[in-house]
N, C-alpha and C positions, 0 to 999 in steps of 0.2 A: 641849266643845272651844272653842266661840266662849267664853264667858266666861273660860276659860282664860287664853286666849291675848288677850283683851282686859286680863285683869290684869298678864300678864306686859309688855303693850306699854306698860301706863300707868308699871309701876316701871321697865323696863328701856327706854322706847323706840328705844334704838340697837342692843338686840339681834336677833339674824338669828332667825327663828321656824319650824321647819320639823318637819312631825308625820310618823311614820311607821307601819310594823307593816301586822297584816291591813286594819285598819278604813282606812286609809289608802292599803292596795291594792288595795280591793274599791268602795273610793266614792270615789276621789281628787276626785271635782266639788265636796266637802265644803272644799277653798280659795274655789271660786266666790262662797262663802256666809260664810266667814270673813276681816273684813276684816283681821284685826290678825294672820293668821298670813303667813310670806312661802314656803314652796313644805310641797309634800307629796310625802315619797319612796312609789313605788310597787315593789314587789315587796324584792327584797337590797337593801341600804340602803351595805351596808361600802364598794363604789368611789365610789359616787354622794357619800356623806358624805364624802370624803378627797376627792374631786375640789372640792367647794362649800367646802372650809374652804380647800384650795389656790387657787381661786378669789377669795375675802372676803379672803384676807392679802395678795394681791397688787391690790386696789382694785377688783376687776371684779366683773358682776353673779350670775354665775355660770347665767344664764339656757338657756344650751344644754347643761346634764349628762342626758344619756342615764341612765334613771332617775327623773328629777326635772321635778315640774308647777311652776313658778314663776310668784309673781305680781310684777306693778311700778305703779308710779303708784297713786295713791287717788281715790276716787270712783269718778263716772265716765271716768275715764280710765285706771282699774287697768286692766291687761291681762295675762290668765293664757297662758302659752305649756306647752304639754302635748307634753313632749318621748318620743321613743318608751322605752320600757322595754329599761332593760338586759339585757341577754343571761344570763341566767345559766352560767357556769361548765364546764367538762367534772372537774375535781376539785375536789371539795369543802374538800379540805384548807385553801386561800387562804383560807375564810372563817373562819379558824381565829384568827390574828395579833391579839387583841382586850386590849387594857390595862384587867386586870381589877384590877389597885393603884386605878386611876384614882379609883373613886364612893368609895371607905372612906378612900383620904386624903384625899379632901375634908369627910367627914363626920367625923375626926377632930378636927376644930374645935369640936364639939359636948360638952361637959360629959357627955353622956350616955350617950355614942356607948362601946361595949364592943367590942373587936375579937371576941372571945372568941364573942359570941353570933350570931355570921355564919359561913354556910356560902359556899363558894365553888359558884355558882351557875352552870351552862354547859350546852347544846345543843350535842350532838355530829352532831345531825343538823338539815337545812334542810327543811320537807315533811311529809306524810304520806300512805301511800300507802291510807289506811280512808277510807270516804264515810259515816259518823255524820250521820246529821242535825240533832243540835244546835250540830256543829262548821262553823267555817269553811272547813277544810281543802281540800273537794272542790272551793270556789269559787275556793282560793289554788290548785292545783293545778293547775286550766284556766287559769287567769291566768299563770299561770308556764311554759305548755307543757305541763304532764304533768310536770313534772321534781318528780324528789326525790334530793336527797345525804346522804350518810352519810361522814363524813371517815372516812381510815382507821386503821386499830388504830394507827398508828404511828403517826402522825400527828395521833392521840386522846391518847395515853400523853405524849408531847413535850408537850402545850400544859398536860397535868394538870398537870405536873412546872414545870413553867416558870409557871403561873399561882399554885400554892401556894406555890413561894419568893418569888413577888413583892410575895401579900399576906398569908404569915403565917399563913393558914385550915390548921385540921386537922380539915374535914369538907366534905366535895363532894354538894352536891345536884344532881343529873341531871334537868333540865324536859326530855328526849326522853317523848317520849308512850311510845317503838316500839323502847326498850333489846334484847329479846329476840325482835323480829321477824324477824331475819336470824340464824339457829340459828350459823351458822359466824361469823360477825363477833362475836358475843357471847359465846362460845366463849374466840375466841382475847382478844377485848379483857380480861375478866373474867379471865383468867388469867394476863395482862401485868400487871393493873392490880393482883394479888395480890403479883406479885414486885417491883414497877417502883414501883406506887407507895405500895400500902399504906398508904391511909387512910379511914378507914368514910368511909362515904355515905347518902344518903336517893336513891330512885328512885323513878318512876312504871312501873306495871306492867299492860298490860293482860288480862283474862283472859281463857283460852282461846289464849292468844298464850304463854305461858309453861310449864314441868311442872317435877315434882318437881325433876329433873338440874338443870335452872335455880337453882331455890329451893339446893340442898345448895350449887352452886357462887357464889351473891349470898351465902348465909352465911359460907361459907369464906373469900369477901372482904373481908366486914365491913361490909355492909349492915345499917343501925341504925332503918330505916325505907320502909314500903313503903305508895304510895299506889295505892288500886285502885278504879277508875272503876266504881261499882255505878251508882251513878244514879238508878236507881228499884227499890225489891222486888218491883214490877208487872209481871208478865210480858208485857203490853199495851202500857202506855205504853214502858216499857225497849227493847223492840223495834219494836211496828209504828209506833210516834211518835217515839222517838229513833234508831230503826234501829242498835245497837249492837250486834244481830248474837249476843247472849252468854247463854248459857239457864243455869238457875237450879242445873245439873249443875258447869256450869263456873267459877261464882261459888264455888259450895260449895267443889271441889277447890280452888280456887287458894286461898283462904282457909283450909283445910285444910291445905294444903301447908307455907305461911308457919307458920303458929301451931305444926306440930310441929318446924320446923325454928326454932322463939324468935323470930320475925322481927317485931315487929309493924305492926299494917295499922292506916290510917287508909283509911276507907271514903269515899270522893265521893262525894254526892249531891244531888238536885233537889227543888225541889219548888214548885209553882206552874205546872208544862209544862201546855202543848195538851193536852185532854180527859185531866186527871187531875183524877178528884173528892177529897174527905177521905179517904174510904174505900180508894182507891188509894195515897195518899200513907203512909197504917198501915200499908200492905203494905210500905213500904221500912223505917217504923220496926222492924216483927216480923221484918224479914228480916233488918235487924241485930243485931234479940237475939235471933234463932236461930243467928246468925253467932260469939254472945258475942264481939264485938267491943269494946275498952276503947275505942278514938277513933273518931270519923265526922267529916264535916263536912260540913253541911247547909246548902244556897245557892239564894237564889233563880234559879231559871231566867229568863236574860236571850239575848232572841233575837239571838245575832251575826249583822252583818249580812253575806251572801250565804250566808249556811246554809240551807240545806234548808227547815228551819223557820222559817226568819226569812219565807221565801216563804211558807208556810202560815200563817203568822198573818194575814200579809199581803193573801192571796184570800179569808181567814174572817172578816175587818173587826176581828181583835182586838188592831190597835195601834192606837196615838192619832195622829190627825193632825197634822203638825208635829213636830218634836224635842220630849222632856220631859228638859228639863234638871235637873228636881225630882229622877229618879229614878237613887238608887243603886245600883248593877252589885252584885248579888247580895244584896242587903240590901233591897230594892223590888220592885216589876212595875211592867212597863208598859202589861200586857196587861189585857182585857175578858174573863175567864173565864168563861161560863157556869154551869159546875158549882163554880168555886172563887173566890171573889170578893175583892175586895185584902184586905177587912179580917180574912178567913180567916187568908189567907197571911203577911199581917203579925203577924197572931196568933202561927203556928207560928213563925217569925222572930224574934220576942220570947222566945219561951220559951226556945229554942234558945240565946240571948244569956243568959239566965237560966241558963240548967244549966252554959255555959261560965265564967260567974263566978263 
């Protein structure tokens, strides 16, 4: 982030700088330390950001948006004001209104740029309500009150409809973690979404969270891809180190379920987690070729911070002191592994680059 945002200030320096997201609502003190960025949004971002652009068009600082940490002056005289956190919402539908033409016709400038090979990409929900310990979720969660929104079927169906004709897209991929966790919402959305808007899609699905009735009714709508959070084959690490809660019964069926119903699964996975040895890590390769799985996709374990696990590496001494800005998110470690050591991990990581090309 600091080098980031030191590049951007050096090409752009009249541009406004402002980062956002989990990593941003779990450590906003992370402006304290960056001089080139100017505020960091903490928790929803949508009023906070339309308030700061209404703010900069009409000449002012924008310094007291509820939402937003801003900084002013350089050196020693910068001074950061930490305004309180926006309230989130009682319907979630508002956070819905989002110009999704916007990033593709800018990239349309680009020689290279295919409209064709773009899926229209949308979260229909804010939150989650699982406490996985590799995930941030549990720490955004308490941060935000407890809350979690789901806009509703209507209200889902209208923005599908209105974001496809604006950019042209004839494929909708779903970044909700938690599509089929509300049985009745997914129900009726999937059924709307077969008459209303009828266009395949890619989803994430978690197992154990989903059954058969699910899979026949994701088919019937024209679901052309399904990603499912395995993790590890380890029945150790998978649960009592990632706490994901999901036994080797429930992997099986849900991946049973898809593959007779044509669907195909691209399998998530780790490797490099807290007390996984080599030996551990085989268990998720054999798990996916007893799965006969065609796609997986295998990523280095990066501890996000206020995850569960980020704390356990943390009391175990197996992060580095200071920021390592050397290391790639999901292509690196940053950790001191005992049993798995970087040149291991970077081993298996090459190969893996290997079999994809």
């Amino acid at each position: 982030m600091h080098q980031l945002s030191a590049v951007i200030r050096r090409e752009f320096p009249r541009v406004f700088q402002i980062y956002g997201g989990p990593h941003a609502t779990l450590q906003p003190e992370i402006l304290l330390a960056a001089p080139d960025l100017d505020a960091v949004c903490v928790s929803l971002g949508e009023e906070p950001s339309l308030h700061l652009l209404e703010q900069l068009r009409a000449g002012r600082d924008g310094t007291r948006i509820a939402g937003l940490w801003v900084a002013s002056g350089t050196g020693e005289e910068r001074v950061v004001r930490q305004n309180p956190q926006q309230e989130w919402p009682d319907d979630a539908d508002i956070l819905l209104g989002l110009d999704h033409a916007l990033f593709l016709n800018e990239l349309e400038r680009f020689d290279d740029f295919d409209r064709a090979e773009h899926n229209l990409e949308i979260m229909l929900s804010q939150g989650c309500p699982h406490s996985c310990a590799l995930c941030s979720n549990r720490a955004l969660r308490e941060a935000q009150g407890g809350r979690f929104l789901r806009s509703s079927v209507g209200a889902s169906i209208d923005v599908l409809q209105k974001a496809l004709a604006a950019t042209g897209l004839h494929r909708i991929e779903f970044h909700d973690e938690i599509l089929t966790v509300d049985k009745a919402w997914f129900r009726e959305f999937i059924g709307r979404h077969a008459s209303e808007v009828a266009v395949p899609f890619w989803c994430n699905l978690p197992a154990g969270a989903f059954d058969e009735e699910d899979v026949r009714a994701l088919k019937l709508t024209g679901v052309q891809r399904v990603f499912l959070g395995l993790e590890s084959g380890n029945d150790l690490v998978r649960n009592a180190v990632l706490k994901k809660a999901i036994t080797r019964r429930q992997l099986e069926d849900s991946v049973r379920w898809l593959k007779e119903y044509g669907v195909p699964v691209v399998t998530q996975n780790l490797f490099g987690v807290p007390s996984q040895t080599p030996g551990m890590f085989i268990d998720t390769i054999r798990m996916n070729a007893s799965l006969r799985l065609e796609f997986m996709i295998l990523s280095v374990f990066h501890p996000y911070p206020g995850s569960e696990i980020e704390e356990t590496c943390r009391e175990q001494g197996l992060l580095p002191d200071g920021e390592r800005s050397d290391v790639v998110e999901r292509a690196d470690t940053m950790l001191s592994l005992p049993g798995l050591p970087r040149r291991d991990i970077l081993f298996y990581q090459q190969q893996r680059a290997v079999r994809q090309v």
